[in-house]
The first five atom37 places (N, CA, C, CB, O) and aatype in JSON, in Angstrom:
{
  "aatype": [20, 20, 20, 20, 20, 20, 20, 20, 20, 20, 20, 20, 20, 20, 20, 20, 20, 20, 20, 20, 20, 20, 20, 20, 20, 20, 20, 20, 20, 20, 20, 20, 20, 20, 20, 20, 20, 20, 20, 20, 20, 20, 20, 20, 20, 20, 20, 20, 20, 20, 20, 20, 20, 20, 20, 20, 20, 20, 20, 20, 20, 20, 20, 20, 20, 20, 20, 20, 20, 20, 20, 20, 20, 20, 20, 20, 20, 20, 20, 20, 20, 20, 20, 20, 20, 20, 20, 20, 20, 20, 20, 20, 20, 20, 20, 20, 20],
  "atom_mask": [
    [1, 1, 1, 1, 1],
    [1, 1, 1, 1, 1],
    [1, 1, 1, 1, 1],
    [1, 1, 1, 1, 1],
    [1, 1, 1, 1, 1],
    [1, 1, 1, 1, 1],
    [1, 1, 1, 1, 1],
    [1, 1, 1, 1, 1],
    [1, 1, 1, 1, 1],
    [1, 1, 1, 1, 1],
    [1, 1, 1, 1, 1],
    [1, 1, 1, 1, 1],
    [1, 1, 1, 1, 1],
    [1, 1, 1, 1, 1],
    [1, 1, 1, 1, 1],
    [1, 1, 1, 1, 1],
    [1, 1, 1, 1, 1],
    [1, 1, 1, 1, 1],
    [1, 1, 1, 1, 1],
    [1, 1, 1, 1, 1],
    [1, 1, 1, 1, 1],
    [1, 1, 1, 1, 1],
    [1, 1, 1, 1, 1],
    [1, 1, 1, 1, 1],
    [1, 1, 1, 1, 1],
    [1, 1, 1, 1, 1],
    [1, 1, 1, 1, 1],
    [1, 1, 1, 1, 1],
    [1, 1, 1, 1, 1],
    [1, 1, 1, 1, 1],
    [1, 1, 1, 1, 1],
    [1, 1, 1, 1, 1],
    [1, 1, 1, 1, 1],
    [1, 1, 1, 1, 1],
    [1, 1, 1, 1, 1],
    [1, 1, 1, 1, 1],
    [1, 1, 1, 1, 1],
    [1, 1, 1, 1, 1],
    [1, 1, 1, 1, 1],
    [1, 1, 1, 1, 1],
    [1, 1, 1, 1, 1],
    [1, 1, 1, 1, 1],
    [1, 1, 1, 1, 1],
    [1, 1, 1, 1, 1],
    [1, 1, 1, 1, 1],
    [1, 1, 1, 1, 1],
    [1, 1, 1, 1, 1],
    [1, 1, 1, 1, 1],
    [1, 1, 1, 1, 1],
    [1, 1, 1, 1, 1],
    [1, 1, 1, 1, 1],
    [1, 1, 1, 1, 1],
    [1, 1, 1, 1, 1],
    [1, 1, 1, 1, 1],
    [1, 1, 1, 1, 1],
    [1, 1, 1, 1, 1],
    [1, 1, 1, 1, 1],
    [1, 1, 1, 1, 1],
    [1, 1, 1, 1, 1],
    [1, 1, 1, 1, 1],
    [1, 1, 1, 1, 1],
    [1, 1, 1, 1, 1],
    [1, 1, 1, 1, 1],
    [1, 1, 1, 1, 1],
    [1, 1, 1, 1, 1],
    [1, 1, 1, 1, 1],
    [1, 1, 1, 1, 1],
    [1, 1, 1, 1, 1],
    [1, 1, 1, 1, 1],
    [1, 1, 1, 1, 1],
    [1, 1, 1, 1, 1],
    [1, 1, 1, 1, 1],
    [1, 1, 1, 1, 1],
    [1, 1, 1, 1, 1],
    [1, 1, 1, 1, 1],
    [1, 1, 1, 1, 1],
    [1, 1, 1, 1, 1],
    [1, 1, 1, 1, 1],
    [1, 1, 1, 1, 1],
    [1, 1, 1, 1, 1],
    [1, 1, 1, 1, 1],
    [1, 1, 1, 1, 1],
    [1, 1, 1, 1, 1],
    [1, 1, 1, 1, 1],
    [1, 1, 1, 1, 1],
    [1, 1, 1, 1, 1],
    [1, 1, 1, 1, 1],
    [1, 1, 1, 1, 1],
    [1, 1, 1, 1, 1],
    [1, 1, 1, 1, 1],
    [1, 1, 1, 1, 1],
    [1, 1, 1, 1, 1],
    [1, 1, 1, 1, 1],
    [1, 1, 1, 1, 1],
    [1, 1, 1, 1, 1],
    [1, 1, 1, 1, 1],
    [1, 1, 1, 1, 1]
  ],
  "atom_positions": [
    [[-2.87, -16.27, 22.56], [-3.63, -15.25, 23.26], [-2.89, -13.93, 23.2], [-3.89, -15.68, 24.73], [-1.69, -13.94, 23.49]],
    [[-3.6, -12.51, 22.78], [-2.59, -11.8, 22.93], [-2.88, -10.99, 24.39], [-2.39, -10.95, 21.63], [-3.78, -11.18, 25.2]],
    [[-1.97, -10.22, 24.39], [-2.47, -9.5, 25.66], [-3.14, -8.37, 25.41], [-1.46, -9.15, 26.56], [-2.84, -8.0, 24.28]],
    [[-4.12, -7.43, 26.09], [-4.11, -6.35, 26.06], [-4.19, -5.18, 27.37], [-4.9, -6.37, 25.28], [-4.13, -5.62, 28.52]],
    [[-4.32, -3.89, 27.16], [-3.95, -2.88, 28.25], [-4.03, -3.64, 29.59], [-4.96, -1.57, 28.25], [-3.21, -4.0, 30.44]],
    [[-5.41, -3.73, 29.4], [-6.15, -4.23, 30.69], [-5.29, -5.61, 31.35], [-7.87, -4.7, 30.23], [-5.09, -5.73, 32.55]],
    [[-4.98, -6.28, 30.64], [-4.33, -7.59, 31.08], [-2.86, -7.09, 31.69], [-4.16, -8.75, 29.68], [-2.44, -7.55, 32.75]],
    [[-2.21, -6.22, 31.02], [-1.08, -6.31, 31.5], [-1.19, -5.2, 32.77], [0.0, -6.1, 30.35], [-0.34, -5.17, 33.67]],
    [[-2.08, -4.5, 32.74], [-2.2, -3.74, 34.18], [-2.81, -4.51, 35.18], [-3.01, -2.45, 34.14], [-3.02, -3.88, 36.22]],
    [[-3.28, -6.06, 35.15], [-4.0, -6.54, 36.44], [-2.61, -7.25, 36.3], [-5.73, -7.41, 36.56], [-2.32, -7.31, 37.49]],
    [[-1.22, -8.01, 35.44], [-0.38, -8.52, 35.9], [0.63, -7.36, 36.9], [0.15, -9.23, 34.75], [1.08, -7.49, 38.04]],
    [[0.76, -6.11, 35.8], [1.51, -5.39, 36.95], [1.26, -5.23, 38.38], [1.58, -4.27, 36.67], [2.14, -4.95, 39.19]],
    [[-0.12, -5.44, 38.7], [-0.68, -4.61, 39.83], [-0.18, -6.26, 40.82], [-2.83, -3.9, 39.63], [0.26, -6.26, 41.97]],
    [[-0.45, -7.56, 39.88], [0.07, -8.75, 40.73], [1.6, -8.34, 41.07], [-0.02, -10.3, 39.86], [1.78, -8.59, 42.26]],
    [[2.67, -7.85, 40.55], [3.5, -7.27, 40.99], [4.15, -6.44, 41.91], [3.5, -7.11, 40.56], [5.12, -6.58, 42.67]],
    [[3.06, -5.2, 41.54], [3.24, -4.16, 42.41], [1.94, -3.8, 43.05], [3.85, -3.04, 41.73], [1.35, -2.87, 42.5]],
    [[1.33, -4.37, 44.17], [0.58, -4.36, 44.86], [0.06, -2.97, 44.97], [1.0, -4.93, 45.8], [-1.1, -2.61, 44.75]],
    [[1.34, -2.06, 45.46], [1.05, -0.96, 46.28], [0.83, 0.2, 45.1], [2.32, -0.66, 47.44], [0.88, 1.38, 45.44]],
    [[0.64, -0.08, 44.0], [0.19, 0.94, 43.13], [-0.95, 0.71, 42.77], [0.88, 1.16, 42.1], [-1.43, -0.42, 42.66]],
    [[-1.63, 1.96, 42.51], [-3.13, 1.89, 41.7], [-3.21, 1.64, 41.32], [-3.83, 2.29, 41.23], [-2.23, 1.08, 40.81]],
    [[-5.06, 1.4, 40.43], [-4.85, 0.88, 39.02], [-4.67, 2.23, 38.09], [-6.21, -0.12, 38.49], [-3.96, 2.24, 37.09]],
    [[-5.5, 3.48, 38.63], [-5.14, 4.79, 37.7], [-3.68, 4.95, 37.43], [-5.61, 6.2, 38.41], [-3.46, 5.51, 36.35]],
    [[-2.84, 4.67, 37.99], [-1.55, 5.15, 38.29], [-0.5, 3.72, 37.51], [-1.43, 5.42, 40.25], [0.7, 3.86, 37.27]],
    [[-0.98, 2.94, 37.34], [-0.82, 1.8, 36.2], [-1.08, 2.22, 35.24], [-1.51, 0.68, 36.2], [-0.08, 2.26, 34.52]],
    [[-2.09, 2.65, 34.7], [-2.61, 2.61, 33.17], [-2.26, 4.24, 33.09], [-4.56, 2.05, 32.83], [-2.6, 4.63, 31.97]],
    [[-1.61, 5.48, 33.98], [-0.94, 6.04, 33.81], [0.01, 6.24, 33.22], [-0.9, 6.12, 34.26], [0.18, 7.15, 32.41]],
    [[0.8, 5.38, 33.54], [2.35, 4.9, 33.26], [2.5, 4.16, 32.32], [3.01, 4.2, 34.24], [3.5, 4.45, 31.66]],
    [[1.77, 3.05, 31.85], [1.33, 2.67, 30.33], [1.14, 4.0, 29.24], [-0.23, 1.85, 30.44], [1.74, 4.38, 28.23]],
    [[0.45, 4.27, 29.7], [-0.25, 5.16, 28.37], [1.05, 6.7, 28.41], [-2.58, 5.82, 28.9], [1.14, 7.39, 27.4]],
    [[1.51, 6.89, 29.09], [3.48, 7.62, 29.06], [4.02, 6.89, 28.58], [4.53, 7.88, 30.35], [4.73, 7.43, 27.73]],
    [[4.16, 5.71, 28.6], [4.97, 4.8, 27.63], [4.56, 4.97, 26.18], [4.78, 3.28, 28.01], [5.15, 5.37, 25.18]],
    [[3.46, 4.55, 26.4], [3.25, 4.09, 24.85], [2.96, 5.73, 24.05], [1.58, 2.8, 24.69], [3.17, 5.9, 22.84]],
    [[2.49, 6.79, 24.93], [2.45, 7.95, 24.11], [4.08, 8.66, 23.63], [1.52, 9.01, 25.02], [4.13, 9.5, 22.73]],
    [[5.28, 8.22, 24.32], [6.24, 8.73, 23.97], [7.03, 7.61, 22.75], [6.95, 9.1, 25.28], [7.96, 7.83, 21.97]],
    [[6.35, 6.57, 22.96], [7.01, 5.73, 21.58], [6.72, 6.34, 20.18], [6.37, 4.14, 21.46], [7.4, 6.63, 19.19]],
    [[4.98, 6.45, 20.63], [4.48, 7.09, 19.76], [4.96, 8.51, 18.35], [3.75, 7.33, 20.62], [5.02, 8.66, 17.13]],
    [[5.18, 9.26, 19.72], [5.68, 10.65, 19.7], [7.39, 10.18, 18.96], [5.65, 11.5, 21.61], [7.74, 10.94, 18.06]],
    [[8.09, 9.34, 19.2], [9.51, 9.44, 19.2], [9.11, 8.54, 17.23], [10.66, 8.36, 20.99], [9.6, 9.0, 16.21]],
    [[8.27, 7.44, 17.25], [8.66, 7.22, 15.67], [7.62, 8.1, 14.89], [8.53, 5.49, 15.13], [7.36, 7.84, 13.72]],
    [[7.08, 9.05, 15.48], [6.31, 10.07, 14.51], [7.94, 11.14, 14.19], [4.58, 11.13, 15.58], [8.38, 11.42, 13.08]],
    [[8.4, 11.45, 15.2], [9.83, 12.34, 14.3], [10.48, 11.3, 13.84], [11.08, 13.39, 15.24], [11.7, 11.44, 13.93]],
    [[10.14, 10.33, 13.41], [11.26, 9.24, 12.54], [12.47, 8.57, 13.28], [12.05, 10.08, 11.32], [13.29, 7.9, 12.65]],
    [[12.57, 8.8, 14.9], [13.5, 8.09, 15.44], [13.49, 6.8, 15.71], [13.74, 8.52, 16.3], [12.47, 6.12, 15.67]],
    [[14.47, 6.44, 15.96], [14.62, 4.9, 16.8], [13.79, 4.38, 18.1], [16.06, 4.83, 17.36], [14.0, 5.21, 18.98]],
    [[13.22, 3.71, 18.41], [13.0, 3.25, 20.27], [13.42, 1.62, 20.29], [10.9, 3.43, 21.0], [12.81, 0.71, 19.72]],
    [[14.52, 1.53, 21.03], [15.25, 0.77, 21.3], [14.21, 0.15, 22.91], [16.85, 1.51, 21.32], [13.92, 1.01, 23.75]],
    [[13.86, -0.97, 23.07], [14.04, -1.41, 24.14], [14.42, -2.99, 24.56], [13.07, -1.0, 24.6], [13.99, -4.14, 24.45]],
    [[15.3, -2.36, 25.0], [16.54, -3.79, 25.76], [15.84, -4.99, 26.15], [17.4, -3.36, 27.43], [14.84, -5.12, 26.86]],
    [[16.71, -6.03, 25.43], [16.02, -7.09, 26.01], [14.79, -7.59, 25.18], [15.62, -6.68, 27.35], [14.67, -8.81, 25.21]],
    [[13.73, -6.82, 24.36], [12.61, -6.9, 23.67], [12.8, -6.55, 22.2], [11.68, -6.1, 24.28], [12.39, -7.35, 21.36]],
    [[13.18, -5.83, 21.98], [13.57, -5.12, 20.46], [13.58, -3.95, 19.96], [12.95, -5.45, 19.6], [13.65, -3.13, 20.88]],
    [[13.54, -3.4, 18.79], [13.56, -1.79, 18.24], [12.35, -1.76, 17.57], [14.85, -1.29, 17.14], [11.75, -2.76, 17.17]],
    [[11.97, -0.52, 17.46], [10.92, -0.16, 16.8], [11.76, 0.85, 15.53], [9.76, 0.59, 17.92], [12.86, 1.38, 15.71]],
    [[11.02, 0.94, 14.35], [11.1, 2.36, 13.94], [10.86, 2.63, 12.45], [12.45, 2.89, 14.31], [11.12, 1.73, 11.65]],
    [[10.54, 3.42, 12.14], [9.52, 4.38, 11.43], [10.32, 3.97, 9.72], [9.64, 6.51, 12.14], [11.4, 4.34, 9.25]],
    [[9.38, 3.17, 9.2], [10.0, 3.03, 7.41], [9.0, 3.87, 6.41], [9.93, 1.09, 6.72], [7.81, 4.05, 6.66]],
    [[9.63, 4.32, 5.31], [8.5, 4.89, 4.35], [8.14, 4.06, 3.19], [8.91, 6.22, 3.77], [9.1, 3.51, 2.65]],
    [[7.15, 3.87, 2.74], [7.35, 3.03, 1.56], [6.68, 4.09, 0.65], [6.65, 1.41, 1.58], [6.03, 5.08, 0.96]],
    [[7.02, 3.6, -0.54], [7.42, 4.76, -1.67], [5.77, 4.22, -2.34], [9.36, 4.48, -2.93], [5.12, 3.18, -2.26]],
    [[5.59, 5.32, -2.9], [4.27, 5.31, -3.88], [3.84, 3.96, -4.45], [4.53, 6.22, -5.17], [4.8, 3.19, -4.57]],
    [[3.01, 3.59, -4.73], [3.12, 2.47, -6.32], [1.55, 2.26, -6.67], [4.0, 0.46, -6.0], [0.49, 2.65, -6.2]],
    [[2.0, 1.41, -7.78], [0.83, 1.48, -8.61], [0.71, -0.67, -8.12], [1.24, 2.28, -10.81], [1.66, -1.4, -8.37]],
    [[-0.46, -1.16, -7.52], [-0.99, -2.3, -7.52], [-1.51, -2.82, -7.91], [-1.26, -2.54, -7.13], [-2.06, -2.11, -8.75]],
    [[-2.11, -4.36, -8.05], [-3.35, -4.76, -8.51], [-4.15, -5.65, -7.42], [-3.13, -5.5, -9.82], [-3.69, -6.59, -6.76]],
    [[-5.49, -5.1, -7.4], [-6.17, -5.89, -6.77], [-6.34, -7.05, -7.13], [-7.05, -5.52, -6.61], [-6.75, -7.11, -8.29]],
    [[-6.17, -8.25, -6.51], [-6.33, -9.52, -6.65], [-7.31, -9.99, -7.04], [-6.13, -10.02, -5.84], [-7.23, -10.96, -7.8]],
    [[-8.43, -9.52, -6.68], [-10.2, -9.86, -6.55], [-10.43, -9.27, -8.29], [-11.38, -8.55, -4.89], [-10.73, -9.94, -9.28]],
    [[-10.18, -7.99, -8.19], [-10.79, -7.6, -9.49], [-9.75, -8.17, -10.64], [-11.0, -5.87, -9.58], [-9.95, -8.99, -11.53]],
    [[-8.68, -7.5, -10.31], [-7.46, -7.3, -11.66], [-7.11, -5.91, -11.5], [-8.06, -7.56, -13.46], [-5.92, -5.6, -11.59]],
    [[-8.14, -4.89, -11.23], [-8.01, -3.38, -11.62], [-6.45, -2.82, -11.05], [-9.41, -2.43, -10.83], [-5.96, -3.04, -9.94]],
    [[-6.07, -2.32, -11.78], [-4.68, -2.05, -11.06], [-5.08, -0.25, -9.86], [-3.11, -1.73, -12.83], [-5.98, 0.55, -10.12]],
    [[-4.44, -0.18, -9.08], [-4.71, 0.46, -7.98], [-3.79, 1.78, -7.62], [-4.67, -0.54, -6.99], [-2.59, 1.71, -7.91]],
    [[-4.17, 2.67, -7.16], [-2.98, 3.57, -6.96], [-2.55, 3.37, -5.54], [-3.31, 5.13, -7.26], [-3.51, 3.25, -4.78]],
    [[-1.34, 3.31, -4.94], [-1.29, 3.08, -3.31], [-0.17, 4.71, -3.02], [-0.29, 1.01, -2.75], [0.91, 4.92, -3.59]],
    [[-0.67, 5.39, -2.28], [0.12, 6.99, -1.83], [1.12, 6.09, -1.01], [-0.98, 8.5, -0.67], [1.08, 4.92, -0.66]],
    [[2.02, 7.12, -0.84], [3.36, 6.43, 0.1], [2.97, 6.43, 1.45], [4.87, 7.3, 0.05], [1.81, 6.8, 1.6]],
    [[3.55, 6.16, 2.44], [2.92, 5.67, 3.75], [3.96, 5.09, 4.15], [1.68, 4.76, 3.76], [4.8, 4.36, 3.63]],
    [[3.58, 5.97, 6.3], [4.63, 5.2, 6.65], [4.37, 3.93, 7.38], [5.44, 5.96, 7.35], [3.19, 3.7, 7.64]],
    [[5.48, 2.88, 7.84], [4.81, 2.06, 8.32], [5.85, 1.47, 9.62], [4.32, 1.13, 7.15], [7.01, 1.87, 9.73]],
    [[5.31, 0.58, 10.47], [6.79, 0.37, 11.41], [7.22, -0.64, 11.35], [6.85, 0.52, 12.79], [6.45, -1.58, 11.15]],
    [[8.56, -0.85, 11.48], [9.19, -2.17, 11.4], [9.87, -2.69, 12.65], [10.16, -2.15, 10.34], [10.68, -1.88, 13.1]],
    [[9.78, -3.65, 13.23], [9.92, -3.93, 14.43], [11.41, -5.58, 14.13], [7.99, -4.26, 15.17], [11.34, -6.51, 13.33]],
    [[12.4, -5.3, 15.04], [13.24, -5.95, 15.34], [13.42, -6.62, 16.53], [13.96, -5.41, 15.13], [13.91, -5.93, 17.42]],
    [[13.13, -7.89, 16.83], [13.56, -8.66, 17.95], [14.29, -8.87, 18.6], [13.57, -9.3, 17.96], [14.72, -9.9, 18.08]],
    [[14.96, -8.68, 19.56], [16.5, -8.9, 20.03], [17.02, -9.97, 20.42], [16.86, -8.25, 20.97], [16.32, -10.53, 21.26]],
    [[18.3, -10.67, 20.08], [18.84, -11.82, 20.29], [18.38, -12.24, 21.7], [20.28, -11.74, 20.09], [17.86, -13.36, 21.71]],
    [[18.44, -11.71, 22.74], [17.7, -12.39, 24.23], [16.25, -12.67, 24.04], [17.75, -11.29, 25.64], [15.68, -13.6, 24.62]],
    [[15.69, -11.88, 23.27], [14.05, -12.45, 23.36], [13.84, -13.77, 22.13], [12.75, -10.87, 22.9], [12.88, -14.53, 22.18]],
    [[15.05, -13.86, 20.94], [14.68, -14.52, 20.17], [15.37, -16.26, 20.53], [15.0, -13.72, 18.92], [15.15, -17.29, 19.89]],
    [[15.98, -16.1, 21.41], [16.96, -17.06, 22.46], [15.35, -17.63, 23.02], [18.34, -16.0, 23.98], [14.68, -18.58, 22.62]],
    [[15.06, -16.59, 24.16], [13.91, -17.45, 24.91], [13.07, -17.84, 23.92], [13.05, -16.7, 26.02], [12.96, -19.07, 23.95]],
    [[12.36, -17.3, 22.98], [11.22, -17.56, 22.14], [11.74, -19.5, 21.56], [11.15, -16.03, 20.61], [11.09, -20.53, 21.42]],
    [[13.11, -19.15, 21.4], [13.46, -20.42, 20.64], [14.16, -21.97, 21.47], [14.58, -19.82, 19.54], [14.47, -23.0, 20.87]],
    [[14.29, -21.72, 23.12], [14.68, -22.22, 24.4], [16.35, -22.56, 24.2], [13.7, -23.62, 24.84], [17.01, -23.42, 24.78]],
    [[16.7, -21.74, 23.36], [17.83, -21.86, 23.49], [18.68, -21.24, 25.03], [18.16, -21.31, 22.27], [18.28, -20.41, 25.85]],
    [[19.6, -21.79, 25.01], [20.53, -21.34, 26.13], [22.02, -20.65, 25.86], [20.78, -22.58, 26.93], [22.96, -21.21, 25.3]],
    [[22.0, -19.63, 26.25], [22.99, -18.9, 26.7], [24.29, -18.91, 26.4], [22.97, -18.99, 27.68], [25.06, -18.12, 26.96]]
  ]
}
């Protein structure tokens, strides 16, 4: 199941009672607009405990479509690459400590 906005603002709000829901999906969407903002200048976002984000380029090339054969032009593009961190890849795997 994955999660989305909405889901994780009715768990926060099980959390934190005494906040809104505007004022939830506030504070989400500051989050996620400054991640945003930080791997559009090509930086790092590190978060502890969960993993890194950050901004790769991949270089031009020439492909082939599978379906046809036709070989393809692909422009360079960036894309993100995401790193797990040893505490989340611990729980994911029930290892201990």
């Amino acid at each position: 199941m994955a999660i989305v906005k909405s889901e994780l603002i009715k768990e926060l709000k099980k959390s934190y009672p005494n906040f809104l829901n505007k004022d939830l999906n506030k504070i989400i969407e500051i989050i996620l607009k400054e991640i945003k903002q930080t791997l559009q200048r090509g930086e790092r976002v590190e978060l502890r405990n969960f993993g890194t984000f950050r901004a790769n380029e991949q270089k031009a090339s020439i492909r082939r479509n599978p379906k046809t054969g036709k070989k393809v032009s692909v422009p360079k593009k960036k894309t993100i690459r995401w790193k797990m961190s040893k505490d989340l890849f611990k729980k994911l795997n029930n290892e201990k400590e």
